[in-house]
VEXDREN-2710 file (C-alpha; in Angstrom, 1 decimal):
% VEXDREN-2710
k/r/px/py/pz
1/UNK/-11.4/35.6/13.1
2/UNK/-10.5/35.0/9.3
3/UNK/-9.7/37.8/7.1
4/UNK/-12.5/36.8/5.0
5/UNK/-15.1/37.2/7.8
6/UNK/-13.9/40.3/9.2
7/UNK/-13.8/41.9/5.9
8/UNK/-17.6/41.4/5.5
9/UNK/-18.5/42.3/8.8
10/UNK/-17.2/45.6/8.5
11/UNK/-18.2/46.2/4.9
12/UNK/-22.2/45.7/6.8
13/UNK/-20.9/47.8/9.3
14/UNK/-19.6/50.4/6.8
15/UNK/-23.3/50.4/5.1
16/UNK/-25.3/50.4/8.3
17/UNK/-23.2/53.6/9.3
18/UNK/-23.3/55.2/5.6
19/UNK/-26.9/54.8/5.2
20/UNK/-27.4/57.9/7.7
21/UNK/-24.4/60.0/6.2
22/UNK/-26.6/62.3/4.5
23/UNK/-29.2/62.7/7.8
24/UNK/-26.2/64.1/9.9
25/UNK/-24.9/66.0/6.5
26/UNK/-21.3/64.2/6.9
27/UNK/-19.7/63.0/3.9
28/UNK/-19.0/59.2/3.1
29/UNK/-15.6/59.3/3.2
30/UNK/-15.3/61.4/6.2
31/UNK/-17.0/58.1/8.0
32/UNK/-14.9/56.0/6.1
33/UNK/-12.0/57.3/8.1
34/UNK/-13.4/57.0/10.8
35/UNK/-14.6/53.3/10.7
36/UNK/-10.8/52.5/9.3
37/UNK/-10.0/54.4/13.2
38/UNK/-12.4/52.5/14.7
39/UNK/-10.8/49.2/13.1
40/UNK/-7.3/50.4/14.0
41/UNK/-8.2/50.4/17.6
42/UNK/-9.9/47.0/18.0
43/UNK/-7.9/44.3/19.2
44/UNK/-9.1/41.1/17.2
45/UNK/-8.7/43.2/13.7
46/UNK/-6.6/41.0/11.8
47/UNK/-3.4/42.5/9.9
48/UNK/-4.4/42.9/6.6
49/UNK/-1.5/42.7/3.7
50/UNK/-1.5/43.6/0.5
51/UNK/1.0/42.9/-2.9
52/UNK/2.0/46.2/-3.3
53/UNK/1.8/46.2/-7.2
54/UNK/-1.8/44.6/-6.6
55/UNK/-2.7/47.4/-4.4
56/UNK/-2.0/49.8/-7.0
57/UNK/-3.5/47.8/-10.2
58/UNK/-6.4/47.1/-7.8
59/UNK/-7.4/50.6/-6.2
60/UNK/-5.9/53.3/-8.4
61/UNK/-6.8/51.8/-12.0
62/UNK/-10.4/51.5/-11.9
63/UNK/-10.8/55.1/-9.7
64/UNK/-8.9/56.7/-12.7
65/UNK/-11.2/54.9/-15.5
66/UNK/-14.6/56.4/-13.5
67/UNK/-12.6/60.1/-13.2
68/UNK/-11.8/60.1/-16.2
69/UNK/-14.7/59.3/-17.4
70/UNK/-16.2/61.9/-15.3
71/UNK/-13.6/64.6/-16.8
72/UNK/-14.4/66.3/-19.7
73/UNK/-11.6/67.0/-22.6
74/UNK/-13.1/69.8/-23.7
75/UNK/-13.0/71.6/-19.9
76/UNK/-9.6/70.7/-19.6
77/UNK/-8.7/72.7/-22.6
78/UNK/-10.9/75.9/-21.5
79/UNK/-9.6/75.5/-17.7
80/UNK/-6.2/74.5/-18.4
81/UNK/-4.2/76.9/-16.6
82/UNK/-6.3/76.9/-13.4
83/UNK/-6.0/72.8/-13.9
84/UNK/-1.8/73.3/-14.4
85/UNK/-1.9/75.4/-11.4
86/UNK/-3.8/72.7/-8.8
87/UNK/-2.2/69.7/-10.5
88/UNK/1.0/70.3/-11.8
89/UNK/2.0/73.2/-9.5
90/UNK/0.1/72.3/-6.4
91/UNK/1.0/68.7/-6.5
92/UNK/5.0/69.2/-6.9
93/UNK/4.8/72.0/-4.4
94/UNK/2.8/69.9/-1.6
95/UNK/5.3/66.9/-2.5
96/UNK/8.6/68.5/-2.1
97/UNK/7.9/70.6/1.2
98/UNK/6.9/67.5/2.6
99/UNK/9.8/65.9/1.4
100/UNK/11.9/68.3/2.9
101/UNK/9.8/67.9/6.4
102/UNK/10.5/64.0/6.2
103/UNK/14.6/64.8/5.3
104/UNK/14.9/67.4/8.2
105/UNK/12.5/65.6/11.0
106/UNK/13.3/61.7/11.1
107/UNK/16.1/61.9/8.1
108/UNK/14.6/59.9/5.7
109/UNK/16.6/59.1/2.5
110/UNK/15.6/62.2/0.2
111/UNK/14.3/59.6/-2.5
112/UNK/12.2/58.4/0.2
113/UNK/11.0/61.7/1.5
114/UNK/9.6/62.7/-1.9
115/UNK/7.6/59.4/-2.3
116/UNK/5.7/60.3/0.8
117/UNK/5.1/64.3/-0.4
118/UNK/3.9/62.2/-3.5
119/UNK/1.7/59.9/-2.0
120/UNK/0.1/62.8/0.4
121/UNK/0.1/65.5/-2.4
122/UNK/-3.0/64.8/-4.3
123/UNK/-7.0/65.7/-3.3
124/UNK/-9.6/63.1/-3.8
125/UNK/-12.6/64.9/-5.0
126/UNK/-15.0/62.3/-3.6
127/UNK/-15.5/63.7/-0.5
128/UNK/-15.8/67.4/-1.9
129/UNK/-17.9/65.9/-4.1
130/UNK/-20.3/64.3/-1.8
131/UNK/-20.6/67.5/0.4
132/UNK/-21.0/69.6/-3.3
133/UNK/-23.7/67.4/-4.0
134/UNK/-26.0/68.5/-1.4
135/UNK/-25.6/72.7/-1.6
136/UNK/-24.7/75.0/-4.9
137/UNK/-21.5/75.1/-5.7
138/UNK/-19.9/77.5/-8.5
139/UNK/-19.8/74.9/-11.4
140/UNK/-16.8/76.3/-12.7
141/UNK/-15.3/75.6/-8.9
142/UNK/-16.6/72.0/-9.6
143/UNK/-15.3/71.4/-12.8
144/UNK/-11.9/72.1/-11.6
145/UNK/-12.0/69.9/-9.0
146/UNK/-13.4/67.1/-10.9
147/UNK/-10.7/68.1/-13.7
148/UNK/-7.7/68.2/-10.9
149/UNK/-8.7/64.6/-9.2
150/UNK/-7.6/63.2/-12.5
151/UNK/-4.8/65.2/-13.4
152/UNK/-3.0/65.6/-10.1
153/UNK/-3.5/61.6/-9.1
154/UNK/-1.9/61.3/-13.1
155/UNK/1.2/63.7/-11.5
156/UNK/1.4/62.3/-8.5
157/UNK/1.6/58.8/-9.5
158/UNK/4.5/59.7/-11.9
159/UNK/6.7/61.3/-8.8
160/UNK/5.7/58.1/-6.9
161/UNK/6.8/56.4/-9.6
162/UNK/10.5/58.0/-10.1
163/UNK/11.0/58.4/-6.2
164/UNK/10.6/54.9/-5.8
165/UNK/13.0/53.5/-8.3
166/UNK/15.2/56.0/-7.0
167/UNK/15.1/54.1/-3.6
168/UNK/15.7/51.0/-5.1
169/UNK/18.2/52.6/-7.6
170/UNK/18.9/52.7/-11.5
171/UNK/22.5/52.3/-12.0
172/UNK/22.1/52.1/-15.9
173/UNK/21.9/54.9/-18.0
174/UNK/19.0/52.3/-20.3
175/UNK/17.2/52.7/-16.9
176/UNK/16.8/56.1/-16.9
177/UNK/15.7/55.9/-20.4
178/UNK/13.1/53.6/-19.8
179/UNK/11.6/55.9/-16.7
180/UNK/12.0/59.3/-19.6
181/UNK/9.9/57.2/-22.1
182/UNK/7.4/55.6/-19.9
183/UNK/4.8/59.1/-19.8
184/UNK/5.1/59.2/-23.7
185/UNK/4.8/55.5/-24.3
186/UNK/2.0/55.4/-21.7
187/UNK/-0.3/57.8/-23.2
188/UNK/0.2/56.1/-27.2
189/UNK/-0.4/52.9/-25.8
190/UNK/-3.6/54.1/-24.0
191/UNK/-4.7/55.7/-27.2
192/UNK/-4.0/52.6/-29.1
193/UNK/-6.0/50.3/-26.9
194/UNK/-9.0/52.3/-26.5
195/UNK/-9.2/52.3/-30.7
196/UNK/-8.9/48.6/-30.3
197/UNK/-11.2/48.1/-27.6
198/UNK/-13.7/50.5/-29.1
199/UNK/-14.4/48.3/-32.3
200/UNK/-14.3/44.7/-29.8
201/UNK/-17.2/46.2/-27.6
202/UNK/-19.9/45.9/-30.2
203/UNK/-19.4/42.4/-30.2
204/UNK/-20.8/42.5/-26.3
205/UNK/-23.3/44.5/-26.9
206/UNK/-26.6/43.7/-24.6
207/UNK/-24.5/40.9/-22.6
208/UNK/-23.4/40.9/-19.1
209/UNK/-20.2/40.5/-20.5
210/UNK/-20.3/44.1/-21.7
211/UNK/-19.5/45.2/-18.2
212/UNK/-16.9/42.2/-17.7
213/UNK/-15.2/43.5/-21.0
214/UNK/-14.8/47.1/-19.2
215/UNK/-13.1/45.6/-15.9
216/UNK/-10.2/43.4/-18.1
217/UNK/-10.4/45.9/-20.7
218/UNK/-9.3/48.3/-17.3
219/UNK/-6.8/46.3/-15.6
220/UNK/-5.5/44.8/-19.1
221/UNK/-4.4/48.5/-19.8
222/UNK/-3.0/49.0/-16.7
223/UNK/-0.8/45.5/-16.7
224/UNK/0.4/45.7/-20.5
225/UNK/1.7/49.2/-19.4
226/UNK/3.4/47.8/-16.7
227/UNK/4.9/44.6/-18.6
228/UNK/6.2/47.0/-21.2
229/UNK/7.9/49.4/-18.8
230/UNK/5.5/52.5/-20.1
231/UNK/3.0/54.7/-17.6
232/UNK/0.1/52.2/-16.4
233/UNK/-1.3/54.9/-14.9
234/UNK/-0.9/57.6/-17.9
235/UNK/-2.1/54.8/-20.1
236/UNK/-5.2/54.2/-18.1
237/UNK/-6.0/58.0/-18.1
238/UNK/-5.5/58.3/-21.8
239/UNK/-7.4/54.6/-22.9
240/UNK/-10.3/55.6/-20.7
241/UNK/-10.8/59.6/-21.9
242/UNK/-10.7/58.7/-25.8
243/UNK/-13.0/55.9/-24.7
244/UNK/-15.4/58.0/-23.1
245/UNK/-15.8/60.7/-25.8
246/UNK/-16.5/57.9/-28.1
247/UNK/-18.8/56.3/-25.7
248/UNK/-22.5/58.0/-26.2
249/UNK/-22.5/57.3/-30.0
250/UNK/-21.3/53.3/-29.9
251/UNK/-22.5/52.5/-26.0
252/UNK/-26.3/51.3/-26.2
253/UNK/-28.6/53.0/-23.7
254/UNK/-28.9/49.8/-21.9
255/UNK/-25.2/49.2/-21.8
256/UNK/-25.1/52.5/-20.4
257/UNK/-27.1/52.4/-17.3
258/UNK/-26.0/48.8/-16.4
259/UNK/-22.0/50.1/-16.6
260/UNK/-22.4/53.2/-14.7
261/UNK/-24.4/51.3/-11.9
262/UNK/-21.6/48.8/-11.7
263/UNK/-18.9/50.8/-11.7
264/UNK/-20.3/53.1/-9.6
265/UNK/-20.5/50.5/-7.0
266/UNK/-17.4/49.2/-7.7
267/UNK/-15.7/52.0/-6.9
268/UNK/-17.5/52.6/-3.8
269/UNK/-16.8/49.2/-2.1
270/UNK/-12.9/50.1/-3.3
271/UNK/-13.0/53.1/-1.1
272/UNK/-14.6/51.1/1.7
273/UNK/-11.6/48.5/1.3
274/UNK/-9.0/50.8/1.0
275/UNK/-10.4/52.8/4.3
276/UNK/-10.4/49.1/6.2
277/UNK/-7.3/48.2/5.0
278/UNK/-5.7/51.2/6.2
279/UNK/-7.1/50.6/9.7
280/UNK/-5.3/47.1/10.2
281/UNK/-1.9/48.5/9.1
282/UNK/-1.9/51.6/11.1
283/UNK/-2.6/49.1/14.1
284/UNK/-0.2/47.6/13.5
285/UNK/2.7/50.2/13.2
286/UNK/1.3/51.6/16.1
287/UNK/1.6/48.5/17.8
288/UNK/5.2/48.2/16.6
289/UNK/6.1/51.2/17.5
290/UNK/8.4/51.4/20.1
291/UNK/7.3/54.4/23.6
292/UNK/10.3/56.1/22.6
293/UNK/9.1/56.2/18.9
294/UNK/5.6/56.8/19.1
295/UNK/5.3/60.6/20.4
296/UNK/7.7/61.1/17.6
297/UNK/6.0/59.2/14.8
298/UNK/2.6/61.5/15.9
299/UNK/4.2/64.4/16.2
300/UNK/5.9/63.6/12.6
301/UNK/2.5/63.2/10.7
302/UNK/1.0/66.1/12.3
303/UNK/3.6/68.2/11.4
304/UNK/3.0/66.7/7.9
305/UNK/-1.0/67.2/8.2
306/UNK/-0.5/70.5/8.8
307/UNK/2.0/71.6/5.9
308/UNK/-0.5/69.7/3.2
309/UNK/-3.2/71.8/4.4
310/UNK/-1.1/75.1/4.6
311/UNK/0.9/74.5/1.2
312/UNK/-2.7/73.9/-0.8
313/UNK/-4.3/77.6/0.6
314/UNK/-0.9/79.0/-0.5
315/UNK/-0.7/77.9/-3.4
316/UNK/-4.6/78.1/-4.6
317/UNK/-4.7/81.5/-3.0
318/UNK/-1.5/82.4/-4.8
319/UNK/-2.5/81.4/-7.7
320/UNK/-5.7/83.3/-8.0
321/UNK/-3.3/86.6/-6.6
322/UNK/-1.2/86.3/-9.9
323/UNK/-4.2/85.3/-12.3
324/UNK/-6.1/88.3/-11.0
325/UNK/-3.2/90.6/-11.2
326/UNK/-2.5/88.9/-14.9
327/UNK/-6.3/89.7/-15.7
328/UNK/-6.4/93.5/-13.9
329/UNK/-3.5/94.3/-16.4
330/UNK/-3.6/92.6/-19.5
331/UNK/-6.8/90.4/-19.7
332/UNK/-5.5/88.1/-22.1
333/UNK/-7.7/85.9/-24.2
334/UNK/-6.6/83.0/-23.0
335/UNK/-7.2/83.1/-19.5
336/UNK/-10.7/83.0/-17.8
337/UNK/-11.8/85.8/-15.4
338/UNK/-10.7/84.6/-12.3
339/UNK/-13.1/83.6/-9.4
340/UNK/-13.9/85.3/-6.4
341/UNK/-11.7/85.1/-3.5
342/UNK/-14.4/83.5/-1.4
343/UNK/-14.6/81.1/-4.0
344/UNK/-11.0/80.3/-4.6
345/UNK/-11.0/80.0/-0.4
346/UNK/-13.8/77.3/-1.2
347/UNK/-11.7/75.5/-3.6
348/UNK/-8.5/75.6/-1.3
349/UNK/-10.3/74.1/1.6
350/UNK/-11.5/70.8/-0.9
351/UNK/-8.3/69.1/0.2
352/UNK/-9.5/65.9/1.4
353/UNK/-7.1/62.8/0.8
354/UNK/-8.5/59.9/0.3
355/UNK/-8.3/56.5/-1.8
356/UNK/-5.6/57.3/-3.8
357/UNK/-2.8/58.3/-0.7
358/UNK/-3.9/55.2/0.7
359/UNK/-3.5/52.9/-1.9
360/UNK/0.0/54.3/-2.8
361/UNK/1.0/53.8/0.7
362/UNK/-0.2/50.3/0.8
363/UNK/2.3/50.1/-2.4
364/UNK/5.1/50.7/-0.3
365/UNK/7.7/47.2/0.2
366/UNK/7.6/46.5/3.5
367/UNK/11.6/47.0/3.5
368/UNK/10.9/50.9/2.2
369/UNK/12.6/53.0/4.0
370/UNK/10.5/54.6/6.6
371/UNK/7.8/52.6/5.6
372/UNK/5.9/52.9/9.3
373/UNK/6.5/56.6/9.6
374/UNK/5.6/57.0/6.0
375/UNK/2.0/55.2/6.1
376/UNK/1.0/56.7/9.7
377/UNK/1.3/60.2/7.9
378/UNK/-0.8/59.0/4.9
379/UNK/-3.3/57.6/7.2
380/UNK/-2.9/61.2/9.3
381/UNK/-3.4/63.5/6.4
382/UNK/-6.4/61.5/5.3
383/UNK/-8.5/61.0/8.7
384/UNK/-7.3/64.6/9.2
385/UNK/-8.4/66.3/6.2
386/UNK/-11.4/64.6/5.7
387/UNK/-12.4/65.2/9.6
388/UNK/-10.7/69.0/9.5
389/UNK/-12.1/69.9/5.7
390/UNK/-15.1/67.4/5.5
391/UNK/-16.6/68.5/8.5
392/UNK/-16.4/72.6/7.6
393/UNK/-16.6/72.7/4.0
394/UNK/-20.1/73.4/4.3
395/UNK/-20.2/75.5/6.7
396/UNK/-17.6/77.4/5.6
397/UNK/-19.5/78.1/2.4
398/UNK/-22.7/79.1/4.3
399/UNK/-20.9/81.7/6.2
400/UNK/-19.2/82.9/3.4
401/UNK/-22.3/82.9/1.5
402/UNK/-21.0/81.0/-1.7
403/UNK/-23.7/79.1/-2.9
404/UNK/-24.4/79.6/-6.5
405/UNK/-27.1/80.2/-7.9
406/UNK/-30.1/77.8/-8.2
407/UNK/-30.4/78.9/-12.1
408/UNK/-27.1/78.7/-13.3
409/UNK/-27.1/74.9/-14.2
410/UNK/-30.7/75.1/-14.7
411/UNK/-30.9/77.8/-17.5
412/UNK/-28.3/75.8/-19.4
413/UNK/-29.9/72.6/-19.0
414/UNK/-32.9/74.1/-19.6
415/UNK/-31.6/75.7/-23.1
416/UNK/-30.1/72.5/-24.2
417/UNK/-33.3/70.2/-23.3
418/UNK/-35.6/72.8/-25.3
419/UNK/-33.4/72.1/-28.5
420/UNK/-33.6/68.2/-27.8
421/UNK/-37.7/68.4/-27.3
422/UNK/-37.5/71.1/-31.0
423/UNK/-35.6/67.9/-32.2
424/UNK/-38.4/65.6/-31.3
425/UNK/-41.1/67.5/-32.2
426/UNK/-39.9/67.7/-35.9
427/UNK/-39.3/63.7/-35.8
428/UNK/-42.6/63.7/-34.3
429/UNK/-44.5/65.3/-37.2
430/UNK/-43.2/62.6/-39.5
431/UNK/-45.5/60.1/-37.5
432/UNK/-49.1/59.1/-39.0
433/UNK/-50.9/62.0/-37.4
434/UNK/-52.7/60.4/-34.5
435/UNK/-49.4/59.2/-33.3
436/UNK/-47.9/62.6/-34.3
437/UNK/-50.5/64.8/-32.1
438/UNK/-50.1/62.3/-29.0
439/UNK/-46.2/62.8/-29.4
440/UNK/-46.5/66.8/-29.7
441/UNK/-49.2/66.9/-26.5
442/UNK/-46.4/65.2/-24.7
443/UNK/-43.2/67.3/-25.9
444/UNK/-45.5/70.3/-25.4
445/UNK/-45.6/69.3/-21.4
446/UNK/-41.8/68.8/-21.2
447/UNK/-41.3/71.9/-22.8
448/UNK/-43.2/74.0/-20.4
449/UNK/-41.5/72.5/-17.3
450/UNK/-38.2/73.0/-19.6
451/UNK/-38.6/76.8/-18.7
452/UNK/-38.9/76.3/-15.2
453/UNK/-36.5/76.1/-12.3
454/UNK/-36.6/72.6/-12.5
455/UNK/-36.0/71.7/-16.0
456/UNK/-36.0/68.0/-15.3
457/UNK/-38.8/68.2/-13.3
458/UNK/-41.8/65.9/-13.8
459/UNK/-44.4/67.0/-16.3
460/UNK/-48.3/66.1/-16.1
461/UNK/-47.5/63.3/-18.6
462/UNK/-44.7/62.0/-15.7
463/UNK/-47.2/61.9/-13.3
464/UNK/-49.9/60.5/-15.1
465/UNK/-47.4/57.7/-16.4
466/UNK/-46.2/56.9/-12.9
467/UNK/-50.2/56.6/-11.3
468/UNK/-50.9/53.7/-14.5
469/UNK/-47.7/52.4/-13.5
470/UNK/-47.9/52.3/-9.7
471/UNK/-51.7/50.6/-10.5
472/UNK/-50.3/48.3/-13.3
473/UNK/-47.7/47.4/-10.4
474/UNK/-50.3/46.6/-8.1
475/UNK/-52.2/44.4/-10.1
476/UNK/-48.8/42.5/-11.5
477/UNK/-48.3/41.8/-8.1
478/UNK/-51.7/40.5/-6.9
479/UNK/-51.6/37.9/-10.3
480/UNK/-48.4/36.8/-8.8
481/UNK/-49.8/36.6/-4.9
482/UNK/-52.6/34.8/-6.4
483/UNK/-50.7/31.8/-8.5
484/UNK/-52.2/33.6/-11.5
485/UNK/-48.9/33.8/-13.4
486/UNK/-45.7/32.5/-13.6
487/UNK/-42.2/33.8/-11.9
488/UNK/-40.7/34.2/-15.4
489/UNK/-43.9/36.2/-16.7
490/UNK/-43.6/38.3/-13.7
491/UNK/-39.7/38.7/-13.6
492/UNK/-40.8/40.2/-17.4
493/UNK/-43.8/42.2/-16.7
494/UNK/-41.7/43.5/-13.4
495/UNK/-38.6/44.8/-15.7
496/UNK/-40.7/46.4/-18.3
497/UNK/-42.9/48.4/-15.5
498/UNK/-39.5/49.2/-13.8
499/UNK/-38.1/51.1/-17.2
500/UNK/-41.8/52.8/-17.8
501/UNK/-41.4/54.0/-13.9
502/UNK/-37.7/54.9/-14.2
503/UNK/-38.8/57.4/-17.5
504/UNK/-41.8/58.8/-15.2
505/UNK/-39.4/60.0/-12.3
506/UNK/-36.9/63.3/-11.8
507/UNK/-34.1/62.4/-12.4
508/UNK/-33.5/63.6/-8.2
509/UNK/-35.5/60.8/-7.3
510/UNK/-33.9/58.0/-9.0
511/UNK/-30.5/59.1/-8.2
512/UNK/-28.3/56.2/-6.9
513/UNK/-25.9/58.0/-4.2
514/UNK/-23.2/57.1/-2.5
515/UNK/-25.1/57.3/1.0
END
C-alpha cells in the first residue's frame, strides 16, 4: 500500500475514532497513542521516514507559534518562579536522571543519554488541556501549564540541541561559540522579524494569503535561525509572543477567526501525524529487534516511564514544600501564595508527553547512537503517560474534590464584559436617538445576563436574533431548492446569515474542539 494511501486512511480512521472522545470522556491524544499502537502492530503499515531536520521545522515550529500565542507575557512575569521551577528545574532534572538511567542500563554514550532525558523531559499540555476543558480547573493551575508547555519545550529543545552536537562533536573552540550565542541571537532575531513581519501583514489584509503569510512567516523564522547558526526554536518563541501582543490592535476581526481556525486545525492534523508516524517506526525497531534484545529494550523504557513520572511529583511536590515553607516564614512580595497540595498533586500528575518527544525523536540520524532504544522509550513515556495520566486525571481531581469554582472565571469575565457594554452604551448615545434607544435596549439585555453565572450566555436579543435567522435560513434555502436564485447569490446570502447566527450563539456552542 503507498504511503500516501495509508496516511489518509488512518487520518479517517483517526477522525472516526476522535469524534466520540468526548462521549467516553478520554482525551484526544490519549487515542492518538493508541491508534499510533494500533498502527505499530499491523503488518501492511508501511515504514514511514522522516528528514530529521524536517521533522523538527515541521512539527515543533508551528506547535510553538499556537503556544505561544496561547501564553501570555504578562502571566509569565506574575508566575515566574512557579514557571522556573516546572520548566527550567523540572525539565533539567527529568533530563539528567534519565540520562543517567540510559548511561548505567544499556551504556549509552553520556551525550547520548542526555538527548533522550531531553527529548522525554518536557509535558505537552494538549492532553491536560483537553481533559481541563471539560471540569474546573484552578485557573492559576492552568495558566501554568499553558505557560510551562512553551517554556519547558523552549528548554528542552536547547539541551536537545547541545547533546546532539556533542554526539557528533565540536572540536573548535569557534564551535562552542556559536552553540553560547545561538539562545541570545535567537531571541533578537525573533524580535527583529516579528517588527518586520508586523508592518508586511497589512498589506494581506482580507486575503487568503493572510493565513499563507503566517505559515512562511513561521517556518521562515525557524529556517533563517537555523541557516545563521542562532536558536530556531528560541527565535520562533520570541517572533511569535511580540507578534501576538501586537496582534488584537493590527489583526482584522476577520483575519482573526479565519487564522485561529486554520491553525487550530493545523496543529491538530500535526499531532495526528506525529502519533502515526510514531507507530510505523516503533514497528519497526521492534521488528529489528533481536529476542535477546527485546525484553531488554522494554524493560529499558519502562524503567524510563517510570522515573519521568516519579521525577515530575518530586519535583512539583518539592517545589511547592519550599515555596510554602518560603511563604510560612517570610511572605515575600514577590512570590504568590502557593496552591493547595491537592492542587499542586493535580498539576504534578499533568505529565502527558506528547508531540513534541515525538517529533524530537523522529530528529534523531538513523546512525545516533542508541537510536532504537532511544525512540522505543519516547514512544513508551508518551503512550504511557497519556494512558497512565490521561485516563486518571479526572478522576483523580473528583476524588480529591479540586474543581474550582464555577464563578471564579465568571465573576472576572463578567466584570470585564460590564466595562466593554458601559463602553458601548456611551458610543451608543452618540447615535441619532432612534438608533441610540435600539442600541441601549440591546446592551441593557447583555448586561443583565453579564451578572449571571453565565456571562456569555445568550440574551433575549440572542434568541430573538437566532429564530429571524434560523427562518431567514429557511426561506434562503427554499429560493435556492426552487431555481429562484442564483448559487453566487446564495453562497452571499448563506455567509452573511452565517456571521448574524455566529453573533446570536454562546460562545459554548460554537466552540470548534478538538473532538
Amino acid at each position: 500500500m503507498e504511503i500516501f494511501e495509508f496516511l489518509v486512511l488512518l487520518l479517517f480512521a483517526a477522525a472516526v475514532l476522535l469524534a466520540g472522545s468526548s462521549r467516553m470522556g478520554v482525551p484526544y491524544p490519549t487515542l492518538l497513542s493508541l491508534l499510533g499502537v494500533a498502527v505499530a502492530l499491523t503488518p501492511i503499515a508501511p515504514t514511514i521516514g522522516i528528514d530529521p531536520k524536517l521533522a523538527l521545522a515541521v512539527f515543533i515550529a508551528p506547535a510553538l507559534l499556537d503556544a505561544a500565542f496561547d501564553t501570555s507575557p504578562r502571566e509569565l512575569k506574575r508566575l515566574w518562579m512557579p514557571l522556573l521551577a516546572l520548566a527550567v528545574g523540572a525539565v533539567v532534572t527529568t533530563a539528567a536522571v534519565v540520562a543517567l538511567i540510559g548511561w548505567y542500563w544499556i551504556g549509552l554514550p553520556l551525550a547520548a543519554a542526555l538527548a533522550l532525558g531531553a527529548i522525554v523531559a518536557p509535558p505537552d499540555a494538549a492532553a491536560s488541556t483537553a481533559i481541563l476543558n471539560q471540569v474546573r480547573f484552578s485557573r492559576r493551575s492552568t495558566l501554568v501549564l499553558q505557560g510551562e508547555s512553551l517554556l519547558n519545550d523552549a528548554s528542552a529543545l536547547l539541551l536537545f540541541g547541545a547533546a546532539t552536537a556533542a554526539v557528533t562533536g565540536w572540536h573548535e573552540e569557534r564551535e562552542v561559540w556559536t552553540l553560547a550565542l545561538a539562545a541570545p541571537g535567537g531571541i533578537a532575531l525573533g524580535l527583529a522579524l516579528s517588527w518586520g513581519y508586523q508592518r508586511l501583514t497589512p498589506l494581506f489584509s482580507g486575503t487568503h494569503s493572510a493565513t499563507i503569510v503566517e505559515f512562511t512567516a513561521t517556518f521562515g523564522v525557524w529556517i533563517i535561525a537555523e541557516r545563521l547558526h542562532m536558536s530556531p526554536v528560541l527565535a520562533v518563541v520570541a517572533f511569535a509572543m511580540l507578534t501576538a501582543h501586537h496582534a488584537p490592535m493590527r489583526q482584522t476581526a476577520r483575519d482573526r477567526v479565519q487564522s485561529y481556525a486554520v491553525w487550530a486545525a493545523a496543529v491538530f492534523v500535526l499531532n495526528v501525524i506525529a502519533f502515526l508516524v510514531m507507530g510505523t517506526q516503533a514497528r519497526a525497531i521492534l521488528a529489528a529487534l533481536s529476542p535477546a534484545e527485546l525484553p531488554r529494550a522494554i524493560g529499558f523504557a519502562l524503567v524510563v516511564l517510570a522515573a519521568v513520572i516519579l521525577v515530575r511529583l518530586f519535583c512539583v511536590l518539592g517545589y511547592r514544600a519550599f515555596s510554602g515553607w518560603l511563604w510560612q516564614r517570610f511572605r515575600p512580595a514577590w512570590l504568590a501564595e502557593p496552591p493547595p497540595w491537592k492542587l499542586s498533586l493535580l498539576v504534578s500528575w499533568c505529565g502527558m508527553r506528547g508531540l513534541l518527544t515525538l517529533a524530537t525523536s523522529f530528529a534523531l540520524p538513523q546512525d545516533f547512537p542508541g537510536r532504537d532504544y532511544i525512540v522505543l522509550a519516547a514512544f513508551t513515556v508518551v503512550l504511557g503517560t497519556l494512558v497512565l495520566q490521561g485516563l486518571t486525571l479526572r478522576p483523580l481531581m473528583r476524588l480529591l474534590d479540586a474543581e474550582a469554582p464555577a464563578s471564579e472565571l465568571a465573576d472576572d469575565l463578567g466584570k470585564a464584559r460590564r466595562t466593554l457594554l458601559a463602553a458601548g452604551v456611551e458610543a451608543a448615545d452618540r447615535e441619532p436617538s432612534d438608533v441610540a434607544q435600539m442600541l441601549r435596549t440591546k446592551l441593557a439585555a447583555a448586561r443583565d445576563v453579564s451578572h449571571s453565572d453565565d456571562p456569555q450566555g445568550a440574551t433575549a436579543f440572542d434568541r430573538g436574533l437566532a429564530n429571524v435567522v434560523a427562518a431567514q435560513r429557511k426561506c434562503l434555502n427554499a429560493m435556492r431548492h426552487r431555481d429562484e436564485i442564483a448559487e453566487d447569490v446564495f453562497d452571499r446570502l448563506q455567509e452573511e446569515l452565517d456571521w448574524l447566527e455566529l453573533a446570536a450563539r454562546p460562545n459554548r456552542e460554537i466552540e470548534v474542539r478538538e473532538a
